[in-house]
TORLUMVEX-272639 format. One record per residue (C-alpha): residue in one letter; x, y, z. Coordinates in steps of 0.5 Angstrom, whole numbers, padded with zeros to 4 digits, always signed. Layout:
// TORLUMVEX-272639
AXYZ
...
//
This chain:
// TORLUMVEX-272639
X-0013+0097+0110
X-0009+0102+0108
X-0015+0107+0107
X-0018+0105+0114
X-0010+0107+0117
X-0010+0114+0114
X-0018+0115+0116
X-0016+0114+0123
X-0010+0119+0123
X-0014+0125+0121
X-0019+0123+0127
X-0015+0124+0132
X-0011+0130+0129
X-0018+0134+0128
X-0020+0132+0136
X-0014+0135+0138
X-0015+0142+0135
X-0021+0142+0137
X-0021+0140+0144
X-0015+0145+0146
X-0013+0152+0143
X-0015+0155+0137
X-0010+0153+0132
X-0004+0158+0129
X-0003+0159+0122
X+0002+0153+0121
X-0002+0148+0124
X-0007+0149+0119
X-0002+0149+0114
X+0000+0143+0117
X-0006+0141+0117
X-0009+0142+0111
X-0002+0139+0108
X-0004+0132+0112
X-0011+0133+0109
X-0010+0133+0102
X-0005+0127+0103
X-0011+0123+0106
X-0016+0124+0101
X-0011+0122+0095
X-0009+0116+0099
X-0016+0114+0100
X-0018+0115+0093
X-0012+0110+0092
X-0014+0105+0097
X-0022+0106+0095
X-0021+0105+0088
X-0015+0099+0090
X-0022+0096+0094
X-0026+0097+0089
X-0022+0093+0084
X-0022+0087+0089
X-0029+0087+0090
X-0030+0086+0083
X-0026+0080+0083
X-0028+0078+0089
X-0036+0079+0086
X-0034+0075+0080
X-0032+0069+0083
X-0038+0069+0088
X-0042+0069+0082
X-0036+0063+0078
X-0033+0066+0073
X-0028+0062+0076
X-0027+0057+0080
X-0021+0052+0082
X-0022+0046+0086
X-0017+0042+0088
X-0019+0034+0088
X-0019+0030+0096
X-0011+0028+0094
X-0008+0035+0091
X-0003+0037+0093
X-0005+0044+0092
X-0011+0044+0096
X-0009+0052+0099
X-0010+0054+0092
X-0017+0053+0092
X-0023+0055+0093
X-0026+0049+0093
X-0024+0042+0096
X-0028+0035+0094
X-0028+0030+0099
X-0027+0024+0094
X-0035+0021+0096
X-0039+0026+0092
X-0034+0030+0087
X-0040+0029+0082
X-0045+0033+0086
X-0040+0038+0088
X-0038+0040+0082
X-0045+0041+0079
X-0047+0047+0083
X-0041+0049+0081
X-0043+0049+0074
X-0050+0051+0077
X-0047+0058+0080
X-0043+0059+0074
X-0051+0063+0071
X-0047+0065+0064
X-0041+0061+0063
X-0035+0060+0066
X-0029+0057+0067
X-0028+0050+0073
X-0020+0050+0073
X-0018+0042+0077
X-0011+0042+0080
X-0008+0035+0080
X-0011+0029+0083
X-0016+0024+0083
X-0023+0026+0082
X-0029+0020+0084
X-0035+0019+0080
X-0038+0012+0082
X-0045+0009+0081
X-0049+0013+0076
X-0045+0019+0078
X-0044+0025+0072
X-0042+0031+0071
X-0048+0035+0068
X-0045+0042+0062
X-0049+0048+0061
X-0047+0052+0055
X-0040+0057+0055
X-0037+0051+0060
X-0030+0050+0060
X-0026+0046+0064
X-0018+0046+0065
X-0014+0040+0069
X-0007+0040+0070
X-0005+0035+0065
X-0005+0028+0066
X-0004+0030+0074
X-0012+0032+0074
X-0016+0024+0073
X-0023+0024+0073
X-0024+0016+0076
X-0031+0014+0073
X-0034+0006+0075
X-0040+0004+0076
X-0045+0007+0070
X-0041+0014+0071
X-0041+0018+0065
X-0035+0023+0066
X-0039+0029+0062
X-0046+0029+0060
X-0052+0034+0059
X-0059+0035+0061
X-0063+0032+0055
X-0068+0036+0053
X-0063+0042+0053
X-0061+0041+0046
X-0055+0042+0043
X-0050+0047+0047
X-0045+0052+0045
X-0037+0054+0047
X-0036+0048+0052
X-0029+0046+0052
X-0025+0041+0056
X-0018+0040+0057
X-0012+0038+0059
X-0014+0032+0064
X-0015+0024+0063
X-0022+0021+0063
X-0020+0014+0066
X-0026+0008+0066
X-0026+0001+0069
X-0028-0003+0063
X-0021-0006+0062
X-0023-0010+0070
X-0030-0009+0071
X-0033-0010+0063
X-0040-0011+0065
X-0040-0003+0067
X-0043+0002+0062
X-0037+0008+0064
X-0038+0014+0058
X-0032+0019+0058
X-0037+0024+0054
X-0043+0025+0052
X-0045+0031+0049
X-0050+0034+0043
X-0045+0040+0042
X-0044+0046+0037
X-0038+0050+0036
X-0034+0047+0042
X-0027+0045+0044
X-0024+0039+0046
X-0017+0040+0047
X-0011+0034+0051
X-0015+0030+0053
X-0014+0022+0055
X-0020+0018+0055
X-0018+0011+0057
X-0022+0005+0059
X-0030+0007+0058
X-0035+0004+0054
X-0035+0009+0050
X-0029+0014+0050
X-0032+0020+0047
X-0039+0021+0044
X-0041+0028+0040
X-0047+0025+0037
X-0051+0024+0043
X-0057+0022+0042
X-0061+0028+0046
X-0067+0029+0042
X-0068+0036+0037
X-0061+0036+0037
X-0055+0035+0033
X-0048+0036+0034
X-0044+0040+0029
X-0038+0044+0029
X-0034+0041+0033
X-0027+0041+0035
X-0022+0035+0037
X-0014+0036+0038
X-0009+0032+0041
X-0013+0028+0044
X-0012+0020+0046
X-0017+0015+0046
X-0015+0010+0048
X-0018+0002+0049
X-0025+0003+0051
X-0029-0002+0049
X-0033+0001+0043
X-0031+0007+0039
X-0026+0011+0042
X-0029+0018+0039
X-0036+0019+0035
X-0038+0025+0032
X-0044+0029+0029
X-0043+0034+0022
X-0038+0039+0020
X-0032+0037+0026
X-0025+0036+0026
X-0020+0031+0028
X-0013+0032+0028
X-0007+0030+0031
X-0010+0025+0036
X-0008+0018+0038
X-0013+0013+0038
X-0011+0006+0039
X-0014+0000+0042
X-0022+0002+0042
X-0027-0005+0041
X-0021-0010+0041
X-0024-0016+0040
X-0018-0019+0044
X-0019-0015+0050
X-0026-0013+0051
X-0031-0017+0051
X-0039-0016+0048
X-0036-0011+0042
X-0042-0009+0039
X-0043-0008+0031
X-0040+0000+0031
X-0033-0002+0036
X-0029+0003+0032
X-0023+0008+0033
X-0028+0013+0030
X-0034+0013+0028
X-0037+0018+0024
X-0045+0019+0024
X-0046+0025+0020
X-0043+0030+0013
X-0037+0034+0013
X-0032+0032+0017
X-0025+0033+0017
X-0020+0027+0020
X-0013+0029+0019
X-0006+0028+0022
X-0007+0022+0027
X-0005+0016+0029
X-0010+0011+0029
X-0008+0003+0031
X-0011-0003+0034
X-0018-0002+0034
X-0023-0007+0031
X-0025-0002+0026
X-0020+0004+0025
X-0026+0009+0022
X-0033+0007+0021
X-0038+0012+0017
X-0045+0010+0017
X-0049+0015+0012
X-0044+0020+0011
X-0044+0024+0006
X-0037+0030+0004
X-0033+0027+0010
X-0025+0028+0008
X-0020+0023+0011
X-0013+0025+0009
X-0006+0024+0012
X-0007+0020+0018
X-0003+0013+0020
X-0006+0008+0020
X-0003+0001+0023
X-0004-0006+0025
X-0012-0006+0025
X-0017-0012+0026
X-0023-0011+0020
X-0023-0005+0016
X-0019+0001+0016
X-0024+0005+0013
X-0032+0002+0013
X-0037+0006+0009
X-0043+0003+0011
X-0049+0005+0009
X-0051+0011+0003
X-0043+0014+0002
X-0043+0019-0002
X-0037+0024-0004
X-0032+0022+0001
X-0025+0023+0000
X-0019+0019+0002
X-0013+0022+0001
X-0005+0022+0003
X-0005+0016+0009
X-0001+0011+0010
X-0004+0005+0011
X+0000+0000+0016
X-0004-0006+0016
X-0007-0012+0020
X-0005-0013+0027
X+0001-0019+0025
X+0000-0022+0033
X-0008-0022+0031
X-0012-0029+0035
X-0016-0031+0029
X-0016-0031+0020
X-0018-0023+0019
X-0016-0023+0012
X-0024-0023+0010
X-0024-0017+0011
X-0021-0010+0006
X-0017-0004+0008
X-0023+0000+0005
X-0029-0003+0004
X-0037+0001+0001
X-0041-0004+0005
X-0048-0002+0004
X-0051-0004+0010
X-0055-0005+0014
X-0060+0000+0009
X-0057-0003+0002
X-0056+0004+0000
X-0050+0004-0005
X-0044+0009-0005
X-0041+0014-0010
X-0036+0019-0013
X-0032+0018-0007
X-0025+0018-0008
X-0019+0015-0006
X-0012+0018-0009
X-0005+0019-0007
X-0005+0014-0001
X+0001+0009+0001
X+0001+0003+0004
X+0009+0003+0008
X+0007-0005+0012
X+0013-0009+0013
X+0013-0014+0018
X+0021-0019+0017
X+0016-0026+0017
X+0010-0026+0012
X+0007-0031+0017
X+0007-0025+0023
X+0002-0022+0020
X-0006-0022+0017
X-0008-0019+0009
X-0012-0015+0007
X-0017-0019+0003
X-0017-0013-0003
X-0015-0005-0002
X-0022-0003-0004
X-0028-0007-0005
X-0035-0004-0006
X-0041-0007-0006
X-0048-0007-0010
X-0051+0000-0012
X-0044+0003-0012
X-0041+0007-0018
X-0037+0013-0020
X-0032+0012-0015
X-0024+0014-0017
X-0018+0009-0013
X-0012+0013-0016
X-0005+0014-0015
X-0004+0010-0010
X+0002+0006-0007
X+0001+0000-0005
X+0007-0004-0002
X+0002-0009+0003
X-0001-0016+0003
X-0007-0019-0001
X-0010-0024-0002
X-0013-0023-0009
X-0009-0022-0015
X-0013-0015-0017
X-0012-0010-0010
X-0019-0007-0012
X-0026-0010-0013
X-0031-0005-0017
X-0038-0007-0018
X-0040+0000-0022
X-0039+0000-0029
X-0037+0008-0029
X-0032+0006-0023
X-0025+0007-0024
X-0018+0005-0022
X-0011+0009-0024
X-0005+0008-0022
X+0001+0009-0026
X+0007+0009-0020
X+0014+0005-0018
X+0014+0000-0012
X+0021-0001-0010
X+0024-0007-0008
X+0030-0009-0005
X+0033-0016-0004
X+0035-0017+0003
X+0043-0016+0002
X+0041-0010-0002
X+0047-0005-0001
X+0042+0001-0003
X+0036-0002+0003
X+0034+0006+0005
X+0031+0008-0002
X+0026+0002-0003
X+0019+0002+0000
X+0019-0006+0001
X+0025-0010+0003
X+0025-0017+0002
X+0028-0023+0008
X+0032-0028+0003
X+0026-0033+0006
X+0020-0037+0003
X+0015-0030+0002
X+0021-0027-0003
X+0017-0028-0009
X+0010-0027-0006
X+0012-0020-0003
X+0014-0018-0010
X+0008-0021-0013
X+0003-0018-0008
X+0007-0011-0010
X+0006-0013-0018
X-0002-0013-0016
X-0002-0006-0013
X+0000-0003-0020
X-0008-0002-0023
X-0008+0000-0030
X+0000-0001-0031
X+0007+0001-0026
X+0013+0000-0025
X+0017-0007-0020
X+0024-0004-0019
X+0028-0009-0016
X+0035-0006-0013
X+0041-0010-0012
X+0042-0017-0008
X+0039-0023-0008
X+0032-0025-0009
X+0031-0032-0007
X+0024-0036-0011
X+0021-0041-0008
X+0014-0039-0011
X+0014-0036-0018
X+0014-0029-0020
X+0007-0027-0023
X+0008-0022-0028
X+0001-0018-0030
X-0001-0014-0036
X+0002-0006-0037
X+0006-0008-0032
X+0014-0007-0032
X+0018-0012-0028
X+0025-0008-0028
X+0032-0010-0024
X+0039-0007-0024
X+0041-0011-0028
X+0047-0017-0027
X+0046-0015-0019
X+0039-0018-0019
X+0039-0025-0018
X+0033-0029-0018
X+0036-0035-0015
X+0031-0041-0015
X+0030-0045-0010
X+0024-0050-0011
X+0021-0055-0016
X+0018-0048-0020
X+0018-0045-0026
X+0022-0038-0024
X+0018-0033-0028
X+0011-0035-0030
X+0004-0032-0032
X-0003-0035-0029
X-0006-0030-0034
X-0004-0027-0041
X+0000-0021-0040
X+0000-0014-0045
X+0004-0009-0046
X+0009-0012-0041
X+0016-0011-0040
X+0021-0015-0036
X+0029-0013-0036
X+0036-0012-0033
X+0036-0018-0029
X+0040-0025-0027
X+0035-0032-0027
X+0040-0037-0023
X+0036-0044-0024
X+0041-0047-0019
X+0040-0053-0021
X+0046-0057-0017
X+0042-0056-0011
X+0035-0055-0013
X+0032-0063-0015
X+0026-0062-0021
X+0020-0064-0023
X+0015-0060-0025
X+0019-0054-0025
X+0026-0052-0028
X+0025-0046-0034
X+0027-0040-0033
X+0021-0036-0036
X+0015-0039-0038
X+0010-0034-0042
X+0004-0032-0045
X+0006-0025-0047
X+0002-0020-0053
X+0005-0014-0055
X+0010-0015-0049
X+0018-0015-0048
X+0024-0019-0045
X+0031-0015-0045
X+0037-0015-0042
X+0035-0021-0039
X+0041-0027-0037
X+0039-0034-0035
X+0044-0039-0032
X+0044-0046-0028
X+0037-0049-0032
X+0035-0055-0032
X+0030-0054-0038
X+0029-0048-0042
X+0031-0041-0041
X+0025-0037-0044
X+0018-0041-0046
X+0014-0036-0051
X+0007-0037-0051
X+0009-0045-0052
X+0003-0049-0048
X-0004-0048-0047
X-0004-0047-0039
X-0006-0040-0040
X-0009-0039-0047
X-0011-0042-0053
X-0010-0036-0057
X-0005-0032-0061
X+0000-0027-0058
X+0003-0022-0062
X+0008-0017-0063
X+0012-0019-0057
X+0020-0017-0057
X+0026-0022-0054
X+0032-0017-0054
X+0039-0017-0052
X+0039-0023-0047
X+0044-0028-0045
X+0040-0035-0045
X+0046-0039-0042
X+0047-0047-0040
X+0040-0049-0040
X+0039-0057-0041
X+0034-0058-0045
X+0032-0053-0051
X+0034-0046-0049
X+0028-0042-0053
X+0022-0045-0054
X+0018-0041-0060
X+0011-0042-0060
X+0006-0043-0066
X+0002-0038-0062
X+0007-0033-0063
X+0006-0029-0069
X+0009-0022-0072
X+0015-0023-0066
X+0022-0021-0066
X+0028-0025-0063
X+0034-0019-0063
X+0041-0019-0061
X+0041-0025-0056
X+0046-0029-0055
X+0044-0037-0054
X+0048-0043-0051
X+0044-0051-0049
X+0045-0057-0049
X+0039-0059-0054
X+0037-0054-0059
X+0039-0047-0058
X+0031-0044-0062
X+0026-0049-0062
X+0020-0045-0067
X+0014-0048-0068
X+0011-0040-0070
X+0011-0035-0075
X+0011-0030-0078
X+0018-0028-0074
X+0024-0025-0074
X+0030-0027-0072
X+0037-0023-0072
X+0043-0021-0070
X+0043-0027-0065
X+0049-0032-0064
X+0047-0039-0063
X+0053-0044-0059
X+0054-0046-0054
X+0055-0054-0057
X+0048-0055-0057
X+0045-0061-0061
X+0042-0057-0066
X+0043-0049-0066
X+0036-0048-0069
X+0030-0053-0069
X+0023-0052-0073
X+0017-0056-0072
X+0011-0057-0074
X+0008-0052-0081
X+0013-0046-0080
X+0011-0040-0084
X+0014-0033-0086
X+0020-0033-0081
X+0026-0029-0083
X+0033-0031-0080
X+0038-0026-0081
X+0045-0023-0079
X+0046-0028-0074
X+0052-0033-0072
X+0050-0040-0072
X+0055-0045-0070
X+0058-0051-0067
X+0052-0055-0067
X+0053-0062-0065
X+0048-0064-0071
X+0045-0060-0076
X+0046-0052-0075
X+0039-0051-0078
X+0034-0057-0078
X+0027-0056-0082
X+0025-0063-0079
X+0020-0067-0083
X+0013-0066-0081
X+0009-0072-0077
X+0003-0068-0081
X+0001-0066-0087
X+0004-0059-0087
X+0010-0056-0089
X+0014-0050-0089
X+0013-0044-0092
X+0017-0037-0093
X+0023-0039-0089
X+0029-0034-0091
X+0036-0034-0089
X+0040-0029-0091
X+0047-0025-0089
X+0048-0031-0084
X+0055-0034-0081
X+0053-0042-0081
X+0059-0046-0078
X+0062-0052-0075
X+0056-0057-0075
X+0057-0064-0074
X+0061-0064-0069
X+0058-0071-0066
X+0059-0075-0072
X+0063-0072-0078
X+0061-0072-0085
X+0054-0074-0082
X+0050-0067-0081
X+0049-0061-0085
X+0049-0054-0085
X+0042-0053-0087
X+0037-0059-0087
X+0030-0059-0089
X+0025-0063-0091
X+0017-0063-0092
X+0011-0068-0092
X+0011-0070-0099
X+0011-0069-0106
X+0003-0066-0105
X+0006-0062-0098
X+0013-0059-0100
X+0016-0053-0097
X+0015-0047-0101
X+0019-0040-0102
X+0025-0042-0098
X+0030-0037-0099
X+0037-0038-0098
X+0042-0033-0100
X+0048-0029-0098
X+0051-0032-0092
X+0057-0035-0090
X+0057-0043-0089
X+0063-0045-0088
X+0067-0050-0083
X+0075-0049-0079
X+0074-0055-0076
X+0076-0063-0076
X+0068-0064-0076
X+0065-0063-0082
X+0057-0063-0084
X+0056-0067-0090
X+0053-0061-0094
X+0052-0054-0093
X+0045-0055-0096
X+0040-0061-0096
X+0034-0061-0099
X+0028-0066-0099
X+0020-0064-0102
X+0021-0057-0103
X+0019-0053-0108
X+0020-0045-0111
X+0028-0044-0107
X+0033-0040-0108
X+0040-0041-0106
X+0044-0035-0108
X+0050-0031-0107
X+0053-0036-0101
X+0061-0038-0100
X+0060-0045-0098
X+0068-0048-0096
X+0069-0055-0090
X+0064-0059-0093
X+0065-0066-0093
X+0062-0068-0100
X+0064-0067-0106
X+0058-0061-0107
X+0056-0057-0102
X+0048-0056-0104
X+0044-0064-0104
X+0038-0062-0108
X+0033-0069-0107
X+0029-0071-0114
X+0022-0069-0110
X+0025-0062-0110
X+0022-0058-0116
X+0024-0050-0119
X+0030-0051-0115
X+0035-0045-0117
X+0043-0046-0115
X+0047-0040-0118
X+0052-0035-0116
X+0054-0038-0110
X+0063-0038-0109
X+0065-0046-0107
X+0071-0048-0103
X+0072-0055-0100
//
């Protein structure tokens, strides 16, 4: 307009002079000035429409078009406006118009696709909303974004910022599709896919075409009935939420792949997403180098990884696995958090690897929630797996979290779970927290279970209440933080007890309360019922037993064989009713070190060899401090305090079978203050063997100090009866009630008595 202004003028001043009188020198200079101003400012204006015509060209051939839908209400900014009737259409001819890509621009409002309605793509596509305001509304059998099959794979579409919104949750018999594309090299960026059949679907199926080297970012899909995303080959996955999808409470006719992602191809990346709820949260059927990493996982119905079919090379990495949905309708617990399947095609899996991830499930009541069946399980034709360095807090079902089935699979973990009981002062750095209730000691023994191939159970502070046995494994470590631990039992059970026998296991620093004045027992009432090899108790203290506190390899009930080189060290074994400790014959090449041992029957029932027992205070009052049975052979026992038995200190019971004992020492001991029930009746040391063909051989007593304070006294300090080849050297013996201190029976043979100090 301005150009045509400035033309107008110069027209009208030329007429002028040519229609009056010749023109003076001024005019002409004016006029010549006025001249040169209109060509300048009609440069200005021709090259200002020039501009203008390009831009207008442009959009008349689509390079950019903005459509407003029925109901915006920013209809005077667009060059189209639909009629909510037949949106689909007219959004088609404009991809029609767009001949070599271009951008659809859709400001706020409701789009409407009915019947068979979708909106069909051409490479170089992309299509912005306005956020969530811009709603592609499909029913019937709508799909939201589609292509025309036989156009093979496109390239550079791009979808953005706008919801994608089905109407499978009210009409469930509608085939509604968010997206189906056979792309390449295409962005999908903020997008919301809500209530479709399929949410998203990159591997399209369209014929001689593949789907590779997609993008998908903070995008959510979200209860669509059978897999929120799937994808083609070389595609990522990251930061999208992706929850809900094939829930089989709320959509109905879920078919075999209702999943949150299902993978159809090779070298696909998934990270930094939060996948919930869905029936299966991933599904890979014949995938090959797919990596899987950092991504949440929570409160699933089947399994969260599903490798189906042929599984080669895949890696699962650094997630953190939440579990079952805890209000699921149903037993869910068959099914794995990791699962190699190997159908439909019996094609097995191998050299994927599964490191470094973490399960971080609590729920406050066990009964809320559904277990996994195991961590990881594969199937036939599967080896050369690796599940390592994992950490695993959840709840499974079977004892061992994974189930290999390869011979060359393997399973590492060397890692620390910790547990705080429920008034824990130091809650904030424990991974598990206990509730005081029921499941206590099945919460700890499905931690223990997580530890392959050896870890650490740290228990801080507080109170853990038993009404299930704690069930130690091999190569594992069961640590408390020390007095400040109490195992307080609460049911007729044993409190620590193996099913299996543990090797190279460790229990230490904490407190077992028997709680007998409250708990009614039976079947149960020990403290530690074990079967141990190469193991360690230490610092262990135990209070309120009704029977024992520590069972060593006493019974059959888990092997029938020998354990060996176990350590019970610096324990506290207070108050227990019946024998406090219970050596048995299945335990050899043991130590019994530093503890300090009160009951009310025998402080040591031993019935093994050969063992060590030194440094120990025995007291309490028991019936007898020590109690040997049976044909014990090369038990040591030095260094210890021995006293206030109510019978005999040391007793080498008679056997009821034709054995006897061999290779028994005492030496540098302090035995005092037996006979307690009955003066003059008990001895300090009394032994026995079977007969003259059966007698105790190569018994050792020297340098200890066996001597009475007491008003009761033992009748000797030594009593012996068919034993043969015995030292007695180098003790003080005083407070004894007879007229000698050592009684050596006539069935006694090569017997020396020498160099001891008397002293009634």
């Amino acid at each position: 307009m301005k150009w045509q202004q400035c033309g107008r003028s110069d027209f009208m001043a030329w007429t002028e002079i040519r229609a009056g009188d010749p023109a003076t020198p001024e005019q002409i200079n004016t006029l010549g000035y006025q001249t040169d101003q209109a060509v300048t400012a009609s440069q200005e204006a021709l090259s200002t429409a020039n501009t203008a015509l390009t831009t207008v060209n442009e959009l008349d051939k689509g390079l950019i078009i903005t459509i407003a839908p029925y109901n915006s209400t920013q209809k005077n900014n667009a060059k189209i406006v639909l009629n909510g009737s037949n949106d689909a259409q007219a959004i088609n001819d404009c991809v029609e118009s767009l001949t070599d890509g271009g951008l659809l621009h859709f400001l706020d409002g409701d789009i409407i696709m009915t019947g068979n309605d979708t909106i069909i793509l051409r490479d170089k596509i992309s299509i912005k909303g306005s956020g969530n305001s811009t709603r592609f509304r499909l029913s019937g059998n709508a799909i939201g974004f589609s292509q025309v099959s036989g156009d093979g794979t496109l390239r550079n579409i791009s979808l953005m910022n706008f919801q994608i919104l089905g109407d499978y949750d009210t009409v469930p018999t509608t085939q509604t599709v968010g997206v189906k594309l056979t792309c390449q090299e295409s962005i999908f960026s903020g997008l919301k896919v809500l209530a479709c059949k399929d949410g998203m679907n990159l591997d399209g199926g369209y014929p001689d075409a593949q789907s590779i080297m997609n993008y998908i970012s903070m995008c959510s899909f979200l209860s669509n009935a059978r897999y929120g995303v799937r994808l083609g080959t070389d595609s990522n996955v990251s930061q999208c939420l992706i929850g809900d999808n094939g829930n089989p409470e709320t959509m109905s006719n879920v078919e075999y792949d209702a999943c949150g992602i299902l993978i159809s191809g090779w070298g696909n990346n998934i990270s930094n997403n939060h996948i919930y709820k869905n029936q299966y949260q991933i599904r890979a059927e014949w995938t090959v180098g797919n990596i899987i990493t950092s991504n949440m996982f929570e409160s699933g119905y089947r399994e969260d990884i599903l490798f189906a079919g042929r599984a080669h090379s895949n890696n699962v990495n650094g997630n953190s696995f939440g579990g079952k949905d805890r209000n699921a309708v149903g037993d869910y617990s068959v099914y794995n958090c990791i699962t190699f399947d190997g159908s439909p095609s019996g094609e097995g899996s191998m050299r994927n690897t599964i490191v470094g991830n973490s399960l971080v499930y609590y729920a406050p009541e066990l009964t809320e929630k559904t277990p996994y069946n195991y961590f990881v399980e594969e199937c036939i034709n599967c080896d050369y797996n690796v599940v390592a360095n994992n950490v695993l807090n959840g709840y499974y079902k079977k004892e061992m979290a994974v189930l290999f089935v390869g011979k060359n699979s393997k399973a590492t973990n060397a890692t620390q779970i910790i547990v705080a009981p429920y008034n824990s002062v130091q809650k904030d750095s424990a991974q598990t927290i206990l509730n005081g209730d029921y499941f206590d000691a099945e919460r700890i023994n499905n931690a223990i279970a997580q530890l392959i191939n050896g870890g650490k159970i740290l228990l801080l502070d507080g109170t853990i209440n038993l009404h299930q046995a704690i069930r130690p494994k091999s190569n594992i470590i069961i640590e408390g933080s020390g007095d400040g631990t109490v195992f307080k039992v609460k049911a007729d059970i044993d409190a620590i007890e193996n099913t299996e026998i543990v090797f190279n296991g460790i229990l230490r620093d904490f407190l077992i309360d028997g709680n007998k004045a409250e708990v009614s027992y039976s079947n149960g009432g020990n403290a530690l019922h074990l079967f141990m090899s190469h193991s360690t108790v230490e610092r262990v203290k135990t209070q309120n037993i009704k029977k024992s506190a520590l069972l060593l390899n006493w019974d059959s009930n888990v092997a029938d064989t020998m354990g060996y080189l176990n350590k019970i060290l610096h324990c506290e074994f207070e108050d227990s009713e019946d024998e406090a400790v219970k050596w048995g014959w299945r335990t050899t090449d043991s130590w019994f070190c530093y503890n300090n041992v009160g009951s009310t029957k025998a402080n040591l029932r031993i019935e093994g060899g050969s063992c060590r027992f030194i440094g120990n205070h025995l007291d309490g009052s028991p019936e007898y401090n020590i109690y040997m049975g049976g044909g014990c052979e090369v038990v040591s026992f030095s260094q210890n305090v021995i006293e206030n038995a109510q019978k005999h200190a040391v007793f080498l019971e008679k056997p009821g079978y034709a054995t006897s004992y061999k290779s028994v020492s005492f030496n540098d001991n302090l035995i005092r203050g037996c006979s307690r029930s009955s003066s003059g009746m008990y001895d300090l040391i009394n032994m026995s063997g079977y007969d003259a063909s059966h007698k105790n051989e190569l018994v050792q007593i020297t340098n200890n100090r066996m001597i009475n304070s007491n008003v009761e006294k033992p009748r000797f300090c030594v009593n012996a009866d068919y034993t043969g080849n015995m030292i007695i050297s180098g003790n003080v013996f005083s407070g004894y009630n007879e007229s000698v201190p050592i009684n050596i029976t006539e069935n006694c043979s090569n017997c020396v008595d020498a160099n001891n100090i008397e002293s009634q």
